[in-house]
ROSE-4610 file (N, C-alpha, C; in Angstrom, 1 decimal, always signed):
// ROSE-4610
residu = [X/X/X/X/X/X/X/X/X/X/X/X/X/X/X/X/X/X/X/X/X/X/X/X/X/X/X/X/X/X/X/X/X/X/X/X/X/X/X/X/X/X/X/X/X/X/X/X/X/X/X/X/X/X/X/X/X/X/X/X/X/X/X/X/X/X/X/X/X/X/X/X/X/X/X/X/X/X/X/X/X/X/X/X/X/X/X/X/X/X/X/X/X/X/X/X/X/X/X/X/X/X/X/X/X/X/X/X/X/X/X/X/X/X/X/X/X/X/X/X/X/X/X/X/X/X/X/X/X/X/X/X/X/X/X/X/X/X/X/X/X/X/X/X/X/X/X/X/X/X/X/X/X/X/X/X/X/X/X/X/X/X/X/X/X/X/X/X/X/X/X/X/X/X/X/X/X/X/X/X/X/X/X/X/X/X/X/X/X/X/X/X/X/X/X/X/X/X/X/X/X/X/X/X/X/X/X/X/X/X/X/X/X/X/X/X/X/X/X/X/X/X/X/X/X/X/X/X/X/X/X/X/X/X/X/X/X/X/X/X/X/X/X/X/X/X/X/X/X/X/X/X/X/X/X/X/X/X/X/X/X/X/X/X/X/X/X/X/X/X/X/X/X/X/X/X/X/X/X/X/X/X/X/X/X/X/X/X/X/X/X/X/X/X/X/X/X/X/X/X/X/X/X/X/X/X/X/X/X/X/X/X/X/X/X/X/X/X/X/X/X/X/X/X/X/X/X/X/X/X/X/X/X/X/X/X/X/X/X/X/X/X/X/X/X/X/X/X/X/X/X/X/X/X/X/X/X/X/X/X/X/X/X/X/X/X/X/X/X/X/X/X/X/X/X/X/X/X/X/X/X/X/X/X/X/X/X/X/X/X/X/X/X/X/X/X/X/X/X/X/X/X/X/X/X/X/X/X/X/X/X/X/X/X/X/X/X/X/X/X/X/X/X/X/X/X/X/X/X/X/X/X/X/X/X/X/X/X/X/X/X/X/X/X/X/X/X/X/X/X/X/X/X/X/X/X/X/X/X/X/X/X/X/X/X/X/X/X/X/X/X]
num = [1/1/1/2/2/2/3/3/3/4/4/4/5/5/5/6/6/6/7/7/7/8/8/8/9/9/9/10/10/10/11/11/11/12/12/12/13/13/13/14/14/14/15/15/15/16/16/16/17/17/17/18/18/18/19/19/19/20/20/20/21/21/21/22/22/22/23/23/23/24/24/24/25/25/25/26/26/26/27/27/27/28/28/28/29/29/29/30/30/30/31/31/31/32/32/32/33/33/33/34/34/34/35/35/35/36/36/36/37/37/37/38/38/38/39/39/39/40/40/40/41/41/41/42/42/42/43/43/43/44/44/44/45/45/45/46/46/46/47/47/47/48/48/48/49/49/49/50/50/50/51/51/51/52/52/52/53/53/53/54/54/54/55/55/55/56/56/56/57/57/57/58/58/58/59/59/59/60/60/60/61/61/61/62/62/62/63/63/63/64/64/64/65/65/65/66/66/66/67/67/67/68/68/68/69/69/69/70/70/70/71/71/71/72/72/72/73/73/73/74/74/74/75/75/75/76/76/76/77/77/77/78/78/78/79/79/79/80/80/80/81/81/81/82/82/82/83/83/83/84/84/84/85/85/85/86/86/86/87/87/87/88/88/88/89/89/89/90/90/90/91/91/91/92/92/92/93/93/93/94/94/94/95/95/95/96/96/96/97/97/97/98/98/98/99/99/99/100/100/100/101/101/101/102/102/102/103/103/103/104/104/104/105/105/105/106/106/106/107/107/107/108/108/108/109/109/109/110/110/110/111/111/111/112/112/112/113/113/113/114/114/114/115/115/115/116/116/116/117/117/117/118/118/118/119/119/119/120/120/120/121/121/121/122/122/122/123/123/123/124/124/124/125/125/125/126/126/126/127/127/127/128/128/128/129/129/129/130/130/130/131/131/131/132/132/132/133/133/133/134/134/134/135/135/135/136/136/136/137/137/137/138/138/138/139/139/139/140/140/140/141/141/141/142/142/142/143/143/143/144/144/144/145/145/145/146/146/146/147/147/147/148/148/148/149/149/149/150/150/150/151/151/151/152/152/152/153/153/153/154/154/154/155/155/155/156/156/156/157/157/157]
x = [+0.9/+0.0/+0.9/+0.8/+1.4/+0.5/+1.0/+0.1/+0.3/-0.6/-0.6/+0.0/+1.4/+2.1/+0.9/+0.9/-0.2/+0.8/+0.3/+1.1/+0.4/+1.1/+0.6/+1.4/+0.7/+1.8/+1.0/+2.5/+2.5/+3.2/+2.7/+2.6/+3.5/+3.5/+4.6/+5.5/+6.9/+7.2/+5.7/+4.8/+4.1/+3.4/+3.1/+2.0/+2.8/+3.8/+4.8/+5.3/+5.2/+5.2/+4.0/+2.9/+1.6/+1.5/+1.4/+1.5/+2.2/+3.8/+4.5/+3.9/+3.6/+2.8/+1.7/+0.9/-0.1/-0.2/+1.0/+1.4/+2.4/+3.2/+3.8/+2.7/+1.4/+1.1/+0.1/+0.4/-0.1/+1.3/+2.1/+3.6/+4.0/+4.5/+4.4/+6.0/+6.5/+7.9/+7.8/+9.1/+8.8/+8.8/+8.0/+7.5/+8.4/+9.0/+10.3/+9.4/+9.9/+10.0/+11.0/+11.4/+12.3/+12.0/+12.7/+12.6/+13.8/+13.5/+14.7/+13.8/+14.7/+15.0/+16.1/+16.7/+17.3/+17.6/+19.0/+19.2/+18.5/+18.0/+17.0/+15.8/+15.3/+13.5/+12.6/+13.3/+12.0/+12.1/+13.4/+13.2/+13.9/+14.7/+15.2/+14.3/+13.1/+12.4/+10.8/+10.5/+9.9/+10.2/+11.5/+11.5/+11.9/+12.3/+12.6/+11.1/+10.0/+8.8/+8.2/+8.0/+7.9/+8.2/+9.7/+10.0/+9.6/+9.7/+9.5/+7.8/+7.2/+5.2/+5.3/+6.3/+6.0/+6.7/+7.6/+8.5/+7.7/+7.6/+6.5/+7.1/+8.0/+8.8/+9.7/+9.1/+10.0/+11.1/+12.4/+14.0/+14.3/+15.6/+16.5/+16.7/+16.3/+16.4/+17.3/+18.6/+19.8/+19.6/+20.3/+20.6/+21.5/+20.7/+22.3/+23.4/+23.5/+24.2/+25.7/+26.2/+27.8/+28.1/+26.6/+26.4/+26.1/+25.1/+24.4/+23.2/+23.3/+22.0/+22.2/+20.9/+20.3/+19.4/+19.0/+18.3/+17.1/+15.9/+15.2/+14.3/+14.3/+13.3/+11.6/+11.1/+9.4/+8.1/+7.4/+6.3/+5.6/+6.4/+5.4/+6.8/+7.5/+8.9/+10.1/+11.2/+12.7/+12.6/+12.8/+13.3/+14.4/+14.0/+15.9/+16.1/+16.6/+16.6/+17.9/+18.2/+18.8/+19.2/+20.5/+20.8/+21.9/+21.7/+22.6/+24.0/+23.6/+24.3/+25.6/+26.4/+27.6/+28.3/+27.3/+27.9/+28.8/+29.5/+30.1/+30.1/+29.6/+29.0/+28.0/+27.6/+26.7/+26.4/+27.8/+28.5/+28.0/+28.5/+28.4/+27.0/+26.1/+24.8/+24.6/+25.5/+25.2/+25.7/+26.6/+27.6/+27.0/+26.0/+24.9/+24.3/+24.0/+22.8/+21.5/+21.0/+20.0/+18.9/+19.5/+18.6/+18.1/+18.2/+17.9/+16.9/+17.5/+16.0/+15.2/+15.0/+14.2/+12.6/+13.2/+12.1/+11.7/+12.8/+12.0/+12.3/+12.3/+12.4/+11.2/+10.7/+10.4/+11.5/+11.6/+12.7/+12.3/+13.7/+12.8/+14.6/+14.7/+15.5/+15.9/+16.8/+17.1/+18.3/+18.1/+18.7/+18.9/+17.4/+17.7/+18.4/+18.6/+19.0/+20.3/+21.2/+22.0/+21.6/+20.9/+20.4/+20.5/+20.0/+20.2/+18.9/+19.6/+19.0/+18.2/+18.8/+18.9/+17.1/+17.1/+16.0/+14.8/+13.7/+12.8/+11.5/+10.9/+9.9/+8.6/+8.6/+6.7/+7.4/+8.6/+8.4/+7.4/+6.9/+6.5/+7.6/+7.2/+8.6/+7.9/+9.1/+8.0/+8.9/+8.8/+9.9/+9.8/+10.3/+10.1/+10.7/+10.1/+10.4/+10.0/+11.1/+11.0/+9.9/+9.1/+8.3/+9.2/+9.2/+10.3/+10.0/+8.8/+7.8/+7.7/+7.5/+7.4/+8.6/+9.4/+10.5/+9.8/+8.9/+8.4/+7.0/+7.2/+6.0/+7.3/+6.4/+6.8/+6.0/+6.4/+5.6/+6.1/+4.6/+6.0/+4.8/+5.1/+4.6/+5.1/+3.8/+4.0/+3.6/+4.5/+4.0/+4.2/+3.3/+3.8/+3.5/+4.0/+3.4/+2.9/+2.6/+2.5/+0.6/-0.1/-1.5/-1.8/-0.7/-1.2/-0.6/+0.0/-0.1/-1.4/-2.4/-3.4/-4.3/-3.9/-4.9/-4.4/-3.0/-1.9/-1.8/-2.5/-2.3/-3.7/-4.7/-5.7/-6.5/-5.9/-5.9/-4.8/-4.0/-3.1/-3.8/-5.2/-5.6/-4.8]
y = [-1.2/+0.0/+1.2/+1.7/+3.5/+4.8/+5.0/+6.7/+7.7/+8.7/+9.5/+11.0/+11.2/+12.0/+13.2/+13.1/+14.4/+15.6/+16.5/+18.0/+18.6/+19.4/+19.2/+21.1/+21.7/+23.3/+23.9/+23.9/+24.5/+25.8/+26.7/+28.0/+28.8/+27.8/+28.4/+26.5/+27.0/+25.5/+25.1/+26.1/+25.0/+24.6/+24.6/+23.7/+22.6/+22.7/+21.4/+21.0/+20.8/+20.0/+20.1/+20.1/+20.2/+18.6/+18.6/+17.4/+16.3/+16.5/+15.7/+14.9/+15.9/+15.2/+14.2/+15.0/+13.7/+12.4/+12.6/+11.4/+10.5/+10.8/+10.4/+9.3/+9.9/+9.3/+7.9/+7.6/+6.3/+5.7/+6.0/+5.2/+4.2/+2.5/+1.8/+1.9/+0.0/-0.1/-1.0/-0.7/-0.8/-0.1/+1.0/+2.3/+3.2/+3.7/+3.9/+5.7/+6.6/+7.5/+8.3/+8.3/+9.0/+10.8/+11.5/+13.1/+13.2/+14.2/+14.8/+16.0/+16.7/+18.3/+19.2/+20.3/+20.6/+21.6/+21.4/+22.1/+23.1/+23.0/+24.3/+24.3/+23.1/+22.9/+22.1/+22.3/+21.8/+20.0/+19.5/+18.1/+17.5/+18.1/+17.9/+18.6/+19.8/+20.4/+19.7/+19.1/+17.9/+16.7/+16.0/+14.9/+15.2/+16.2/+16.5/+16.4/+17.4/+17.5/+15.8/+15.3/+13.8/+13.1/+13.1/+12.7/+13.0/+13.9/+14.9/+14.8/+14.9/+14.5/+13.1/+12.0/+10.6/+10.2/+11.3/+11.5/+11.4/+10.8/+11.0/+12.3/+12.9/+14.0/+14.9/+15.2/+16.4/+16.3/+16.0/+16.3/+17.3/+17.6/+18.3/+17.3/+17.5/+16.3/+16.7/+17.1/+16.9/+16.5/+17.6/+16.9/+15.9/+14.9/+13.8/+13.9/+15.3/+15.4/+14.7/+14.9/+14.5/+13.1/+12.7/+11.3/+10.2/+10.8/+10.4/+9.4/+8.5/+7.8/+8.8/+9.3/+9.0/+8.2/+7.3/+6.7/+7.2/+7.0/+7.1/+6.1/+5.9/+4.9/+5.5/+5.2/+5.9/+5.0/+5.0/+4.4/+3.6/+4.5/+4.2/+3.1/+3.0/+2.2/+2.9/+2.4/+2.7/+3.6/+4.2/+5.5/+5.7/+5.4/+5.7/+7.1/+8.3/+9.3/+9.4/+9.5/+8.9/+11.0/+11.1/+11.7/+11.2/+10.8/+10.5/+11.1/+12.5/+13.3/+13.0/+12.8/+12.4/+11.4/+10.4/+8.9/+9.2/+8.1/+7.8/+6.8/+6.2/+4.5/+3.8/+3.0/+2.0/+1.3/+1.1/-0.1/+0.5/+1.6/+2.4/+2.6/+2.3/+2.2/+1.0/-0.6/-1.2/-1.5/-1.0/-0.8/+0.0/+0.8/+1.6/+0.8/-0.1/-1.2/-0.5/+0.4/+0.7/-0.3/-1.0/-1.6/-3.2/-3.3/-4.1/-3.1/-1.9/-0.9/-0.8/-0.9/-0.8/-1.7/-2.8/-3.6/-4.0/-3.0/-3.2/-1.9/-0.5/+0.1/+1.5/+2.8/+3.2/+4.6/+4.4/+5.2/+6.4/+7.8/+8.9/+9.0/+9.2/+8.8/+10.5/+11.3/+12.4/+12.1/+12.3/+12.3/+10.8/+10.2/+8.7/+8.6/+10.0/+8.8/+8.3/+8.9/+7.7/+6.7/+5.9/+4.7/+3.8/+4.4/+3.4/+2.7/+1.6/+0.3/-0.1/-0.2/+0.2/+0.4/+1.6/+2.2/+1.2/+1.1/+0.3/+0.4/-0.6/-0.3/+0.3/+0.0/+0.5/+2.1/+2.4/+4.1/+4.9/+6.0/+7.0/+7.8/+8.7/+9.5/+10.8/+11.5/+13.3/+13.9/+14.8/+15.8/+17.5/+17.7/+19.1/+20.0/+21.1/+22.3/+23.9/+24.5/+26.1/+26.6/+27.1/+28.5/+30.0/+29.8/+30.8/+32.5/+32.4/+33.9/+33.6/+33.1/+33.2/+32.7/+32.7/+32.0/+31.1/+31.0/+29.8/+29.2/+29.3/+28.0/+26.9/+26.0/+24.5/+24.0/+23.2/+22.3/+20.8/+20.0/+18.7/+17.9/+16.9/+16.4/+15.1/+14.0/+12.8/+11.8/+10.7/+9.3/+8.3/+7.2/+6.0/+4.7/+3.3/+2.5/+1.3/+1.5/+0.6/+1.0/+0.4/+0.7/+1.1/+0.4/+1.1/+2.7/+3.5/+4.8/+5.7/+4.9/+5.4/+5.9/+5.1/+4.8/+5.5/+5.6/+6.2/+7.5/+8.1/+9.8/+10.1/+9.2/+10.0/+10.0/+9.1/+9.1/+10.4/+10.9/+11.9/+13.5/+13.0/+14.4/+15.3]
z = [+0.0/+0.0/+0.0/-0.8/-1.3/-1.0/-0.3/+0.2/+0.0/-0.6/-1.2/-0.1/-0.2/+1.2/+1.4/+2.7/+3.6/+4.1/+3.4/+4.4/+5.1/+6.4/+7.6/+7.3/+7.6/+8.0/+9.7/+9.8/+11.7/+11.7/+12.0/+12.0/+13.1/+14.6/+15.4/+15.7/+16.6/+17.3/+18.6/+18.7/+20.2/+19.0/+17.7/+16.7/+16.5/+16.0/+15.9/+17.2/+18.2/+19.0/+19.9/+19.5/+19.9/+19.3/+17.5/+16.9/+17.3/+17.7/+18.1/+19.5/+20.0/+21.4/+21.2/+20.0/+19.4/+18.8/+18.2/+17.4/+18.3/+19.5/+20.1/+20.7/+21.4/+22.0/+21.3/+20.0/+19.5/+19.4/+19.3/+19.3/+20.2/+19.8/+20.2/+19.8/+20.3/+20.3/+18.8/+17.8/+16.4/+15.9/+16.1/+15.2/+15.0/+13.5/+13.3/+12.4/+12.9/+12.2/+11.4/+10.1/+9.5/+9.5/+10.0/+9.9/+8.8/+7.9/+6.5/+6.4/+6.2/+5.9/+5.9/+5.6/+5.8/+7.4/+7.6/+9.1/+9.1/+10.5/+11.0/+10.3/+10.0/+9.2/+10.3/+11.7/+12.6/+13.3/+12.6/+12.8/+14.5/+14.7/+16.3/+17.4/+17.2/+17.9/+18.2/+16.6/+16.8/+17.7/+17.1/+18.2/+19.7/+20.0/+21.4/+22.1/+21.3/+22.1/+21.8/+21.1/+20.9/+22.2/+22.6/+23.6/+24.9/+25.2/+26.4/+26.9/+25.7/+26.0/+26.2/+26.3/+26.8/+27.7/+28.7/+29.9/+31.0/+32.2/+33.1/+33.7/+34.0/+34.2/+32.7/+32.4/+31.3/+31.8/+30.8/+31.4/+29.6/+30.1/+28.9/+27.6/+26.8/+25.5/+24.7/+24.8/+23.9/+22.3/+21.6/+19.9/+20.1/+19.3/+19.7/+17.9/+17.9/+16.9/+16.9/+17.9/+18.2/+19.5/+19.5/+20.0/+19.3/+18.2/+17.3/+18.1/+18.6/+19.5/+21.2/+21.4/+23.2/+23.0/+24.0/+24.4/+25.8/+25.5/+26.6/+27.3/+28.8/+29.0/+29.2/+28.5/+29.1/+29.0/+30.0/+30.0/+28.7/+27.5/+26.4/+25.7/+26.7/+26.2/+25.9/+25.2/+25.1/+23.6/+23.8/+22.5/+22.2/+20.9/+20.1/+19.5/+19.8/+19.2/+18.4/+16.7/+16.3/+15.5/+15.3/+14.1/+13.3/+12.2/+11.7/+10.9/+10.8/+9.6/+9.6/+10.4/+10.7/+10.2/+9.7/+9.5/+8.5/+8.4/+6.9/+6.1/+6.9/+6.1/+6.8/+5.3/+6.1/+7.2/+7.2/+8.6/+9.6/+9.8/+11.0/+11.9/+10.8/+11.3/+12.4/+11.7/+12.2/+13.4/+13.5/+15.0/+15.6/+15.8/+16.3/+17.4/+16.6/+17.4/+16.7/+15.6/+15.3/+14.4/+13.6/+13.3/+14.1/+15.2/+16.1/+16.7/+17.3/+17.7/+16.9/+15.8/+14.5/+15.0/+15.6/+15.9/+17.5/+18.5/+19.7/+20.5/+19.9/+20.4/+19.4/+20.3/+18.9/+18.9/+17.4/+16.7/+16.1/+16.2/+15.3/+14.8/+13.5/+13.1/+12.1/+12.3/+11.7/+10.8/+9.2/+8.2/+7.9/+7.4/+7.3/+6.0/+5.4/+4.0/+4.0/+5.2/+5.5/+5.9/+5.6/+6.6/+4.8/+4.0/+2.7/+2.6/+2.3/+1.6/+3.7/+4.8/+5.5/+6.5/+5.9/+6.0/+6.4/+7.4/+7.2/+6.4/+5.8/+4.6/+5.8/+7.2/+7.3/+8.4/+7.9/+8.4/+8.2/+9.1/+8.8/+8.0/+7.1/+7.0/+6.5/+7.8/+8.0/+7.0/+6.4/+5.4/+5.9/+6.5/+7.2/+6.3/+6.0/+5.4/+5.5/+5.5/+6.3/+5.1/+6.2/+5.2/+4.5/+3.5/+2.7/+3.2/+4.0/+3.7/+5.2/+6.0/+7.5/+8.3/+9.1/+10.0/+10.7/+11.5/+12.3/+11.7/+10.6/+9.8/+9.4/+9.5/+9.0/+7.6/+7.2/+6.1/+6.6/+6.7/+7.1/+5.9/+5.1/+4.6/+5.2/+5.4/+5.9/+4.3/+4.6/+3.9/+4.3/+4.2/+4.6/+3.3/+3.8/+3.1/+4.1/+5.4/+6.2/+6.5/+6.2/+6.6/+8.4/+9.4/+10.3/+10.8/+10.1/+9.6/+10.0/+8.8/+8.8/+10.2/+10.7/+12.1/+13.3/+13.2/+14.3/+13.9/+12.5/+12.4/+12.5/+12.2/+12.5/+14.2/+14.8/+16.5/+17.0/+16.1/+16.5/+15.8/+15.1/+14.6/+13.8]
């Protein structure tokens, strides 16, 4: 199943992580999110609030730019907060331990197209993009090909 990508425009960051809080809260362990866009298009401010709405206490959520994985433990399970911009190969992914999280952790994964071939087939994958005419609008277009998508964005409104 191929879905026809949905655009979503958030007008300040509390809209985009208003969403993040929504969609967080259908997220199970498995559920792998790809974020792509370019720096400073919204994608680390997203997953931070993501994380943080499924914290039973709000902590400080760190870019894991120069860690590349944090991990979090939360009620709703173990979170892989992933950026990858850094890599240089494939391999490197797998010395991660990420794609083992792929399937028992849930994942938000920044700059998957390092990830390749890699990549998992039932991602969501958000595409965030600056509004050219406003500084805090977003554009995020979502797609998936996994049918339960459907069900986890429209419980996230």
């Amino acid at each position: 199943m191929t879905t026809t990508p949905q655009t979503l425009t958030f007008i300040s960051p509390d809209e985009t992580a208003d969403f993040a809080a929504r969609i967080g809260s259908s997220l199970d362990a498995g559920d792998v999110l790809l974020l792509s866009g370019a720096i400073g298009s919204g994608k680390t401010h997203f997953a931070r609030s993501l994380i943080q709405s499924l914290m039973p206490e709000p902590e400080d959520v760190p870019s894991p730019t120069f860690t590349l994985v944090q991990t979090y433990d939360t009620p709703a399970g173990e979170i892989w907060h992933c950026d990858l911009y850094r890599l240089n190969a494939l391999e490197e992914v797998d010395e991660l331990g990420l794609v083992d999280a792929f399937d028992t952790a849930i994942c938000l994964v920044e700059w998957p197209e390092k990830l390749g071939a890699l990549a998992p087939a039932a991602a969501l994958k958000l595409a965030f993009e600056t509004d050219p005419d406003t500084e805090e609008t977003r554009h995020v277009s979502l797609s998936w090909t996994d049918p339960k998508w459907v069900e986890k964005l429209e419980s996230a409104g």
